[in-house]
C-alpha positions in Angstrom: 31.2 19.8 -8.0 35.0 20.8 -6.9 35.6 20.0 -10.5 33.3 22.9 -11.6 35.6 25.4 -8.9 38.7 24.1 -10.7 37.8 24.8 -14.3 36.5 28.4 -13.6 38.0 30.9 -15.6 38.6 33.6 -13.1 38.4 34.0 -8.6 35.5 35.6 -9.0 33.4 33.3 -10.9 35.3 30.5 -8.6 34.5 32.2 -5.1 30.9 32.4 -6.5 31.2 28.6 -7.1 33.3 27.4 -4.1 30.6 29.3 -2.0 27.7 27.6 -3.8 28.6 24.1 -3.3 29.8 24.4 0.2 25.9 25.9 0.3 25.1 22.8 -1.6 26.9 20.5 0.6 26.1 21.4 3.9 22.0 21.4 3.4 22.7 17.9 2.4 25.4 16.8 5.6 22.9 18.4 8.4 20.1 16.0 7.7 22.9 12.9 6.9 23.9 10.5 9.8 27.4 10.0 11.5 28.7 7.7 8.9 29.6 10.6 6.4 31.3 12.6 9.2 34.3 12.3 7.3 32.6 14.3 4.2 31.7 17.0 7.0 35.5 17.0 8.0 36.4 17.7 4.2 33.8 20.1 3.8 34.9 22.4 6.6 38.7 21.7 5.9 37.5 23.4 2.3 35.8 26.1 3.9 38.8 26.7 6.3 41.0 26.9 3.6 38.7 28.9 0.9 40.1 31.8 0.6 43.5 30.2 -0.3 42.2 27.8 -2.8 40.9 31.1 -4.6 44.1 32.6 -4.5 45.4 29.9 -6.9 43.3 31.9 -9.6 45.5 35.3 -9.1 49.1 33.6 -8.4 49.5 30.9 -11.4 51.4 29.1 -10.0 50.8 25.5 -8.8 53.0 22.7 -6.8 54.4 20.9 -9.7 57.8 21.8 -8.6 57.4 20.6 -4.8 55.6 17.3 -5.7 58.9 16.8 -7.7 60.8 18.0 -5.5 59.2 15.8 -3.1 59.8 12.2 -5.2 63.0 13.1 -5.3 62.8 13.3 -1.3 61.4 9.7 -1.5 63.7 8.4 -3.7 66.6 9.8 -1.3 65.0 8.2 1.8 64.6 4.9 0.2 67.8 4.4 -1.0 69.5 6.0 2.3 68.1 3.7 4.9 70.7 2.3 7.7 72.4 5.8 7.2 72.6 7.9 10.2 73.4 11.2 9.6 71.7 14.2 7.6 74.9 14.9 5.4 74.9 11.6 3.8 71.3 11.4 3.4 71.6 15.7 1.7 74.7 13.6 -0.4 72.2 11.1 -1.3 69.1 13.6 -2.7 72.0 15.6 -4.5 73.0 12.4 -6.5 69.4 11.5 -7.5 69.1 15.0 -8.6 72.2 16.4 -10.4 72.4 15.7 -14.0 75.9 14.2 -13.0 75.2 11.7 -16.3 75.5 14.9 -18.5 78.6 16.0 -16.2 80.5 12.8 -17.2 79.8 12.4 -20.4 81.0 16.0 -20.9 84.4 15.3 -19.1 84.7 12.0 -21.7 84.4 14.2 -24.9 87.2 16.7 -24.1 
């Protein structure tokens, strides 16, 4: 059902859905037992967090860039391990990152 939120074509029609299946989803959680409490903790993190997920509909925007951002993070830490301050490890992300291929192969054609 958060699949039918996600494809709705605008907040309105996705704050009507969002609402409905938190509706829907908490008549069946009150009469469940304690082993789906962690369904209850996702349902309420959902509701928490409602009025941001229908925000999404009136920004555009999404967290492509961070989640790249982010492997890029990753990639840093891995390859920085045993160093043991931030400057190398900011020296290590900016190498990952740069285009410093393109840079070279720039410097070799002139």
């Amino acid at each position: 059902m958060l699949r039918w939120v996600r494809v709705a074509a605008t907040a309105q029609a996705a704050r009507w859905r969002l609402t409905h299946f938190l509706n829907h989803i908490t008549e069946r959680l009150e009469e469940a037992d304690s082993l789906l409490n962690p369904v209850r903790d996702a349902a309420e993190t959902v509701r928490r967090h409602a009025t941001r997920i229908i925000r999404r509909w009136n920004s555009g925007h999404s967290n492509a860039r961070l989640e790249a951002l982010n492997g890029l993070f990753q990639a840093a830490r891995a390859r920085a391990r045993g160093y043991r301050n931030a400057a190398t490890f900011a020296c290590v992300i900016y190498l990952i990152g740069a285009p410093i291929g393109d840079l070279f192969a720039a410097g070799l054609s002139t």
